[in-house]
Each structure stands twice: as C-alpha cells, then as structure tokens.
C-alpha positions as CSV (number, residue, x, y, z in Angstrom):
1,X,11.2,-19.3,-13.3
2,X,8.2,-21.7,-13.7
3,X,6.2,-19.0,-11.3
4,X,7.2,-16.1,-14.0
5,X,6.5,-18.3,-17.1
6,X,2.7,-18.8,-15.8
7,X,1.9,-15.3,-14.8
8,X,3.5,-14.0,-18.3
9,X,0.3,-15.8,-20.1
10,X,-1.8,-14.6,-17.7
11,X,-0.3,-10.9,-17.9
12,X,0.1,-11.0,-21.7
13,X,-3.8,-11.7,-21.8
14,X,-4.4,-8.4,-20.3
15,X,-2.4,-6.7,-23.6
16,X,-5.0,-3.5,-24.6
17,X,-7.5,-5.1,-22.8
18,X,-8.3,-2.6,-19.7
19,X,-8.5,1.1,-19.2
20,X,-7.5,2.5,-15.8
21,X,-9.2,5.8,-13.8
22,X,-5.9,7.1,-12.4
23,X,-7.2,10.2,-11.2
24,X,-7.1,9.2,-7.8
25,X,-3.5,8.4,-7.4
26,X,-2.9,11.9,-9.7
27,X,-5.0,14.1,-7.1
28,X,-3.0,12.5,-4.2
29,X,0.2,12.9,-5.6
30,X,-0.7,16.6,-6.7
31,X,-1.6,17.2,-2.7
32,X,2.1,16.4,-1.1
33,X,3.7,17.8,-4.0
34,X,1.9,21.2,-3.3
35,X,2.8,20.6,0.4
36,X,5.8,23.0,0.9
37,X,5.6,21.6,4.6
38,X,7.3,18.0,2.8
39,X,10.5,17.5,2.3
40,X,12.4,18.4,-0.7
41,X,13.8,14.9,-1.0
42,X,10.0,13.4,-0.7
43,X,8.7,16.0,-3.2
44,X,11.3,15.4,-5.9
45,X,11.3,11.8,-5.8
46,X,7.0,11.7,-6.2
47,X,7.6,14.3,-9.1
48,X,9.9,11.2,-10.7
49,X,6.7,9.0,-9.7
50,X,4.4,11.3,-11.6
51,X,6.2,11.9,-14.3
52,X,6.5,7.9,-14.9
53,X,2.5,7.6,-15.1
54,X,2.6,10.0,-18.4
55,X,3.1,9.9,-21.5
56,X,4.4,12.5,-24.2
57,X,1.8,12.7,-27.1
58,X,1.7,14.9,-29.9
59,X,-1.7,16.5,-30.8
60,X,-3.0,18.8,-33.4
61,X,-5.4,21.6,-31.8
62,X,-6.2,24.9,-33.1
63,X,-3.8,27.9,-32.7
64,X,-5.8,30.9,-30.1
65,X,-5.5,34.6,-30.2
66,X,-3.2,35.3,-27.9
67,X,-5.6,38.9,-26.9
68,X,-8.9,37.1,-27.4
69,X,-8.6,33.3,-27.0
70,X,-10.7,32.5,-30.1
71,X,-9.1,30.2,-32.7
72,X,-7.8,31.8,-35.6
73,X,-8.6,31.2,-39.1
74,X,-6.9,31.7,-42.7
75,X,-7.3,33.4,-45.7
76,X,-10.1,30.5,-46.8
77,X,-12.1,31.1,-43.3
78,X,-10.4,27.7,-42.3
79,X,-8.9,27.3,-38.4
80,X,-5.5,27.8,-38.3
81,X,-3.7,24.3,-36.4
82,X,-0.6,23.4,-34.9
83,X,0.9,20.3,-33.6
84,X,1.8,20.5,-30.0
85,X,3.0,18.1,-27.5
86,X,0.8,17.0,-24.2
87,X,1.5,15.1,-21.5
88,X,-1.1,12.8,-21.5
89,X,-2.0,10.1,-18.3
90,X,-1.1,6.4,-19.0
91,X,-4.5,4.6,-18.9
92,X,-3.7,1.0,-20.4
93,X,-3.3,-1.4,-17.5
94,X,-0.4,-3.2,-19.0
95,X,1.2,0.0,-19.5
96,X,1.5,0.7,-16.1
97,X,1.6,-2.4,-15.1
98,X,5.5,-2.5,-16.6
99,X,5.8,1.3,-15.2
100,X,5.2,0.0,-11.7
101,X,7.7,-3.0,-12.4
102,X,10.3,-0.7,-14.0
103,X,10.2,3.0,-13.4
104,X,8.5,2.6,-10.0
105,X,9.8,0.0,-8.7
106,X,13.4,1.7,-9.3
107,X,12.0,4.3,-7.5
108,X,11.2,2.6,-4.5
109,X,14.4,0.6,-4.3
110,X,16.4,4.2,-4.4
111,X,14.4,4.7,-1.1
112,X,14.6,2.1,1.0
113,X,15.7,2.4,4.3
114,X,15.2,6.2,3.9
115,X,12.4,8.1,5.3
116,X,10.4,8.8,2.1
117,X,10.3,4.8,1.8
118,X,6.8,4.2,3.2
119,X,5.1,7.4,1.3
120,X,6.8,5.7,-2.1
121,X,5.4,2.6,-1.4
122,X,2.7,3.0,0.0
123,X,1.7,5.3,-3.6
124,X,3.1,1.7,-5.3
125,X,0.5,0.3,-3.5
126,X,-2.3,2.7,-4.3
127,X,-1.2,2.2,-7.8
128,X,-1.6,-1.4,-7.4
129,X,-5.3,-1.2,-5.8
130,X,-6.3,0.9,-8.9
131,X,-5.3,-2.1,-11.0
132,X,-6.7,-4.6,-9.2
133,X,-10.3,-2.8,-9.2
134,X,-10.1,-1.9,-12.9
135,X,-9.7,-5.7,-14.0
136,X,-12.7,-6.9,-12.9
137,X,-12.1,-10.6,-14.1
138,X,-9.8,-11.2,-11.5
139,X,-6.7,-11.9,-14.1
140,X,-4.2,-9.3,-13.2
141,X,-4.9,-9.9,-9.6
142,X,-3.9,-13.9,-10.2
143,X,-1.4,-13.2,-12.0
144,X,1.1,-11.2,-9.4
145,X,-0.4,-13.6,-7.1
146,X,1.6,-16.1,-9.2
147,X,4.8,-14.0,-10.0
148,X,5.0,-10.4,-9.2
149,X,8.2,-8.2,-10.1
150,X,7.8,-6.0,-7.2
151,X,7.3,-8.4,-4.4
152,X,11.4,-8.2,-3.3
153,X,11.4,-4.7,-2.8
154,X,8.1,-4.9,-0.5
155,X,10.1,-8.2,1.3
156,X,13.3,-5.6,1.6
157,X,11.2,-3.1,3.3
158,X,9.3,-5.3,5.4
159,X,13.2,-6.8,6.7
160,X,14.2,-3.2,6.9
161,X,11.6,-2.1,9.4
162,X,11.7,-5.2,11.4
163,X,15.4,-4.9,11.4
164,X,15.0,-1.5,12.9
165,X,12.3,-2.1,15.8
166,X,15.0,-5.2,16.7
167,X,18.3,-3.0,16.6
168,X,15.7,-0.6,19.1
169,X,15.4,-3.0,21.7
170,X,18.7,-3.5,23.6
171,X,17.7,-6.4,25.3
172,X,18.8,-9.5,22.6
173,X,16.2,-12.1,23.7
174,X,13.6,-9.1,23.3
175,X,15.2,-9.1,20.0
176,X,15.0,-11.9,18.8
177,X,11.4,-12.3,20.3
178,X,10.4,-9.3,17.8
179,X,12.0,-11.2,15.2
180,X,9.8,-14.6,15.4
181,X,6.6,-12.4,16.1
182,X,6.9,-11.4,12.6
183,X,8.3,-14.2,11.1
184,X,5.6,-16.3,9.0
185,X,7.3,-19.4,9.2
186,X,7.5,-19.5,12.8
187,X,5.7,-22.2,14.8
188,X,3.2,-22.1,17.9
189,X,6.0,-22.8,20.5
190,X,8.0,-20.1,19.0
191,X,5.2,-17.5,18.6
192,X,4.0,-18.5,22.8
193,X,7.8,-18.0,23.5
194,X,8.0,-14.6,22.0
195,X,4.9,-13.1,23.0
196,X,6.1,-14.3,27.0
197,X,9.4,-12.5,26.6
198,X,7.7,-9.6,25.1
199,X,5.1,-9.2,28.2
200,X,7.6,-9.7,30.8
C-alpha cells in the first residue's frame, strides 16, 4: 500500500500534463484487424482494445451537399452546421494511463492462458513504450517502477508460460530444472544445477 501511495503523487503529477502520438499503436492495430488470415477471437478482442483508446466527442462541422460536397449555406449566405459525434483518439497520458490499468488490463486478464494472450500484451506493452517516450522527465516511467496496476497480470502470464514449457517436459527433474532457470530468486548452486540437468 505504501508502494501505491508514492506512485499516486507521482502519477497525479502527470494530471493534463502530457500529450501522447498514438498513431503507432492505431496503425498496428488497424493491420491485424484487416488481417482476415487472424482469428476471429484475436480480431474481436483488439477491436475491444481499440475501441478503449477513443473517445466519443461531439463536434459542430458544417452540413455538405450530399451531390456536390460543398457546405451549404442559408437564406443569410451563412454555412449551415450540425452537431455530430466523432470518435476522437485519447491523447492525454493519464488518460490512458487508467485505460491501460482498467479497460486494457481487463482485457488482457480475459486472455490469459489463451492464444491471443501474447498479441494482447504485447499491444499493452507497445502502449506502454509510447508512454514512457512521451514523458520525457522520466516521472511516469518512476512511477510504475514504484507501483504499477498491471504488473500481476504480466507475473500471471510469465507463470503461465513457464508453467506450460514444464508440464512439456515429462522428465520431473527436467522440470523442475526449467523452473529455477527462470526463477529470479534462485541462487548460483541452483542455477549450475539446472543448467547440468538441462544439458545432460
């Protein structure tokens, strides 16, 4: 809790403070959802993904002829407007900062364990990248180096995938030796143990 206290002053700092170039993360996103060739379950849940990185925003803009394309006007010569509503990208870094933790993140947890799980996160991640760059003092960076919502799911995944190459290898000290090799509490012994069993 003392973790999450520190990094809220450090992310409430950020509040209106930073525009973010999403483009990037749009384009990519746009690619593998026009890529028939990936799954419908992949496709649908990175739709969900966009979707969370906009915003509905009404606008005023001037009403076109539907024959020439040129605004029209009134009886006074003045342009004829309506209000419409746009879908607008997310650009404030806090914004998507809570996006990621909230929408996103949901997102990912839905697919763990599933094979769309390392295309979702690694997006997360690409999401997270732009953020970093676009703060340039370093702050948001620090701060989910002090307390980051996301960081369970990304332990989840990381168990998940090491839990898989283990249940692959029938062999239980081979196991366990898999285990250890990614285990970043293990000690010297341990890691020279593993890595024997594992060349033998």
């Amino acid at each position: 809790q003392r973790r999450k206290d520190r990094s809220k002053v450090l992310y409430d700092s950020l509040e209106g403070q930073v525009e973010v170039d999403i483009t990037p993360l749009l384009s990519r996103l746009d690619d593998i959802l026009a890529d028939n060739t990936q799954s419908k379950s992949l496709r649908e849940e990175l739709k969900k993904f966009r979707d969370s990185l906009f915003d509905d925003v009404e606008v005023e803009r001037a009403v076109l002829d539907k024959d020439t394309g040129i605004p029209r006007i009134d009886n006074q010569g003045n342009p004829l407007m309506e209000r419409v509503v746009e879908q607008q990208p997310v650009t404030d870094l806090m914004a998507l900062h809570r996006r990621r933790a909230s929408d996103i993140e949901q997102i990912v947890k839905d697919n763990l364990g599933n094979p769309n799980s390392s295309t979702v996160i690694g997006l997360r991640e690409d999401l997270t990248d732009l953020l970093d760059s676009a703060d340039i003092s370093g702050t948001y960076n620090l701060a989910r180096r002090v307390y980051d919502p996301t960081k369970a799911s990304l332990q989840l995944a990381e168990q998940s995938a090491i839990g898989r190459l283990s249940r692959m290898v029938t062999d239980k000290q081979t196991a366990n030796a898999v285990k250890e090799i990614f285990n970043p509490d293990v000690s010297i012994q341990s890691m020279r143990n593993s890595k024997r069993v594992l060349k033998t």
